[in-house]
C-alpha positions in Angstrom: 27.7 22.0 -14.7 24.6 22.9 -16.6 21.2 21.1 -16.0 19.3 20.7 -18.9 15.6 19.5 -18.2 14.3 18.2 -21.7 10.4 18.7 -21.1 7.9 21.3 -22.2 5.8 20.1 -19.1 4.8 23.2 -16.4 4.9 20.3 -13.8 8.4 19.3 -14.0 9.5 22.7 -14.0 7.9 23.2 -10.9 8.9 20.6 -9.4 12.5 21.1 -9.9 12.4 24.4 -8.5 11.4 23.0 -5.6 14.4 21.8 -5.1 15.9 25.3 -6.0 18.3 23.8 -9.0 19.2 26.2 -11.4 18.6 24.4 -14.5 17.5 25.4 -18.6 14.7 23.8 -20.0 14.2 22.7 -23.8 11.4 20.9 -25.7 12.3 17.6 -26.7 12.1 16.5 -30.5 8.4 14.5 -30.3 9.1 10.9 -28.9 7.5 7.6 -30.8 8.1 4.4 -28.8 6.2 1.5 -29.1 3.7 0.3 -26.9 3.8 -3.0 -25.5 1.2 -5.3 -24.7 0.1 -6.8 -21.8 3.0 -8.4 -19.7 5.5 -5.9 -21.4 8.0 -3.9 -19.5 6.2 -0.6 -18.9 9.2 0.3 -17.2 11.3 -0.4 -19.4 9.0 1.7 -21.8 9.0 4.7 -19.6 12.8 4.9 -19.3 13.2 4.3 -23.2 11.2 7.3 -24.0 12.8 9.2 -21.1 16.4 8.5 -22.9 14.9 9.2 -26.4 14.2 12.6 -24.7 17.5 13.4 -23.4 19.5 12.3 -26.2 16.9 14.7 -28.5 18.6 17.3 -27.0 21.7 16.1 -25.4 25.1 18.3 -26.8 28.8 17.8 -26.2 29.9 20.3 -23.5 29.4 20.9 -19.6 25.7 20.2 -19.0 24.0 17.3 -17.7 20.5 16.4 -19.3 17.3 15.3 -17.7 14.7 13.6 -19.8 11.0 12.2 -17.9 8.6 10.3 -19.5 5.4 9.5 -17.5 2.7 6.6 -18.6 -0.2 5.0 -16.7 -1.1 1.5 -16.7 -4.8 0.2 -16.2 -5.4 -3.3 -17.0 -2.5 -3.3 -19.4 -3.9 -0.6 -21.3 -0.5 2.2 -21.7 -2.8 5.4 -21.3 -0.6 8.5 -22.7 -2.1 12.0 -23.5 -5.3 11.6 -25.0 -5.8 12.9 -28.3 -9.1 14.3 -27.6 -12.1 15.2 -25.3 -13.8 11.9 -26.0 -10.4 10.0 -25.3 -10.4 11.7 -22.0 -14.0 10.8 -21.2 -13.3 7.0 -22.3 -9.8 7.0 -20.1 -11.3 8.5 -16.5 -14.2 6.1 -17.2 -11.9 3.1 -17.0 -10.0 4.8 -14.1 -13.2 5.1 -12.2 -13.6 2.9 -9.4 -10.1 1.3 -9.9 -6.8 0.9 -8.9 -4.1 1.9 -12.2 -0.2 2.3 -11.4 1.9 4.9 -12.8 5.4 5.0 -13.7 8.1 7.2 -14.7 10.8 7.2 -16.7 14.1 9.4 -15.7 17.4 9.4 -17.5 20.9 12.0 -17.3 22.8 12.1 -20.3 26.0 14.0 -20.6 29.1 13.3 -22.7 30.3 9.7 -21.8 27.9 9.5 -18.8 23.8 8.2 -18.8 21.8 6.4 -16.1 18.6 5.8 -16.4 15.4 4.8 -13.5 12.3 4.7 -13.1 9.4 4.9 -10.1 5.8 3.1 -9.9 3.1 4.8 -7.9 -0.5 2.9 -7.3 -3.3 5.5 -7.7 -6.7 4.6 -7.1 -9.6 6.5 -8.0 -12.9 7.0 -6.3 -16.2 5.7 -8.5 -16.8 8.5 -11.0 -20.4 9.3 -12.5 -20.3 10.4 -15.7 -21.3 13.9 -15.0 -18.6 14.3 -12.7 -16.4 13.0 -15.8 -17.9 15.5 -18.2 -17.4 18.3 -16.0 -13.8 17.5 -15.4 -13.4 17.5 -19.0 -14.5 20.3 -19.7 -12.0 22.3 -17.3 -9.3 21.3 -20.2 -7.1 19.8 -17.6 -6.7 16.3 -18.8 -5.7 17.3 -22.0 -2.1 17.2 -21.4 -1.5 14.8 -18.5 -1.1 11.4 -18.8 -4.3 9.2 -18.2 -6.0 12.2 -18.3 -5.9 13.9 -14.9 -4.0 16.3 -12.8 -3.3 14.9 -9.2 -2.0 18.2 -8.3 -5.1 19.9 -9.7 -8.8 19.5 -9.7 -8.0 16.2 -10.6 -7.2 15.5 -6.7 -10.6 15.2 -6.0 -11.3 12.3 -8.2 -8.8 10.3 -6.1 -9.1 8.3 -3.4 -5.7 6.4 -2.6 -1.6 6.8 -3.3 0.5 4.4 -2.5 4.2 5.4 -3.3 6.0 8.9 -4.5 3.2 11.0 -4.8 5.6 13.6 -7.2 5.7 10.5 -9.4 1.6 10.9 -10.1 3.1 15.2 -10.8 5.6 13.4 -13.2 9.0 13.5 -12.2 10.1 11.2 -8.9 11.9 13.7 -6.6 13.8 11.3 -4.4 14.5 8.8 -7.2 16.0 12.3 -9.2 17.9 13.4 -6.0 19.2 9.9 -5.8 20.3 9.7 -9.1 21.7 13.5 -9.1 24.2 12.2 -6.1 25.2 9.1 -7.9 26.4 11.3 -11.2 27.9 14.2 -8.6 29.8 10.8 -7.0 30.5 9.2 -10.5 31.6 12.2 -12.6 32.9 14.8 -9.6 30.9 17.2 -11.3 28.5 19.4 -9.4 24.7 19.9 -10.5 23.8 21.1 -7.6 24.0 22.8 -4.3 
């Protein structure tokens, strides 16, 4: 059986070779879900666009797909990717000071088989001056993570607490995924791994 992980993201690939499975990766069509407001389901959102993902790419044959979706939560504000140097700036200034959760969507899709999960993970950042902000901006590392910051990079030292699956902040739940590998392995009989 063929895993198919259906990210562009460096992270996730990393992540899954850390638990040595052989696995393809391929971009996923660009997602649009909507965002919902405060007292909405963010995970319910997460593992929406997680499926969206899989299913972009998703074939009939002998592979398994893996879609992730990550978003962060502050206040009821759904903070994605921002769209620019300013949107980073105005996101880690919220974030500063503050507790925000994060949370994951996963979802397998083969043929006649999908499960879907999510995780929640409680960050809280340290209080931020805005000089601090502007230089972590300017490294270019929040430009592609969600809520603008890279636990596993510089963006560590801007945090002062987890609470929960600390891959989950990296963006993709390694015990939830091993979880829900064994539950397909047990469903199907097919092997992904191992």
């Amino acid at each position: 059986m063929v895993l198919i992980l259906a990210s562009r993201s460096p992270r996730r690939r990393f992540l899954l070779r850390c638990l040595a499975i052989d696995f393809r990766a391929v971009t996923p069509a660009e997602e649009v879900f909507p965002v919902e407001g405060r007292g909405g389901s963010y995970s319910r959102m997460a593992r929406r666009a997680a499926r969206q993902k899989a299913r972009s790419v998703a074939r009939r044959g002998p592979e398994v797909v893996l879609g992730a979706d990550t978003i962060v939560v502050c206040d009821g504000e759904v903070m994605g990717k921002p769209a620019s140097a300013t949107d980073a700036r105005r996101m880690l200034c919220r974030l500063s000071g503050r507790r925000h959760r994060v949370y994951t969507g996963i979802a397998l899709v083969s043929d006649g088989w999908n499960m879907d999960a999510y995780e929640r993970t409680e960050v809280e950042f340290r209080s931020l001056s805005k000089a601090e902000i502007k230089r972590y901006v300017a490294t270019g590392e929040p430009m592609d993570k969600a809520g603008a910051y890279a636990i596993q990079g510089k963006g560590a030292a801007l945090i002062r607490a987890v609470r929960g699956c600390y891959t989950n902040v990296i963006g993709l739940p390694l015990p939830k995924l091993v979880a829900m590998l064994a539950e397909f392995e047990r469903a199907t009989g097919l092997r992904v791994w191992g």
